[in-house]
N, C-alpha and C positions, 0 to 999 in steps of 0.2 A: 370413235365411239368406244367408251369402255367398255367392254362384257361384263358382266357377273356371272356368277358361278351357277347360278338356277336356270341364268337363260342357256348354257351350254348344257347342264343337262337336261334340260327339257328339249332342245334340240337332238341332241343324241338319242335320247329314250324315240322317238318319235322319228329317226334316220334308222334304226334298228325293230320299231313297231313292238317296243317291250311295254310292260304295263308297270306304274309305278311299283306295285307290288313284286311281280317277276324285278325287275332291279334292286330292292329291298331283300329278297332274297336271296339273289347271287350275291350281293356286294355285303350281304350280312348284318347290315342293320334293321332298325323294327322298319315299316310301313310308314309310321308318323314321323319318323326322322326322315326319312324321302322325300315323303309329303311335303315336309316343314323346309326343306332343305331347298325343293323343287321350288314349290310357292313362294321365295322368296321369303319366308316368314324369320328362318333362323341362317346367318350369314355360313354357308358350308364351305368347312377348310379346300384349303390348294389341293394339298395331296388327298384331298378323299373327291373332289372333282377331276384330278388328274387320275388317281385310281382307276375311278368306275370308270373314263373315256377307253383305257386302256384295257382291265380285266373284267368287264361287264359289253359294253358299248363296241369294242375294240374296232377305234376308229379314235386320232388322233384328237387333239384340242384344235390346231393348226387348221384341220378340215371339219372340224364343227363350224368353225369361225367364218370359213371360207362359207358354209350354205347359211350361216346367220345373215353373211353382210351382203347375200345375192352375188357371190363368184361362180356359186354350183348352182 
């Protein structure tokens, strides 16, 4: 199964119990770019889903992956 980049941070935000907003703020961009980013709506780059896993989430890609595909 492939991932995309909104189901790992939606995973993440929700392994950490942060609110789109609080992520939006740490990682610096508006709200609606989360939103949009999250939702699926607009395709969010590698390094700004490898970013936030790392200096917001700080929790790997690798074990995002592992509690999407039912490992954790």
């Amino acid at each position: 199964m492939a991932l995309r980049g909104f189901n790992i941070l939606r995973v993440g935000r929700t392994i950490r119990g942060l609110t789109q907003t609080e992520v939006a703020e740490i990682y610096g961009v508006s709200e609606r770019t989360y939103q949009r980013w999250e939702r699926g709506y607009v395709r969010v780059p590698f390094d700004d889903v490898s970013a936030i896993c790392d200096q917001v989430f700080r929790v790997g890609i690798e074990e995002i992956k592992a509690v999407i595909s039912g490992e954790e």
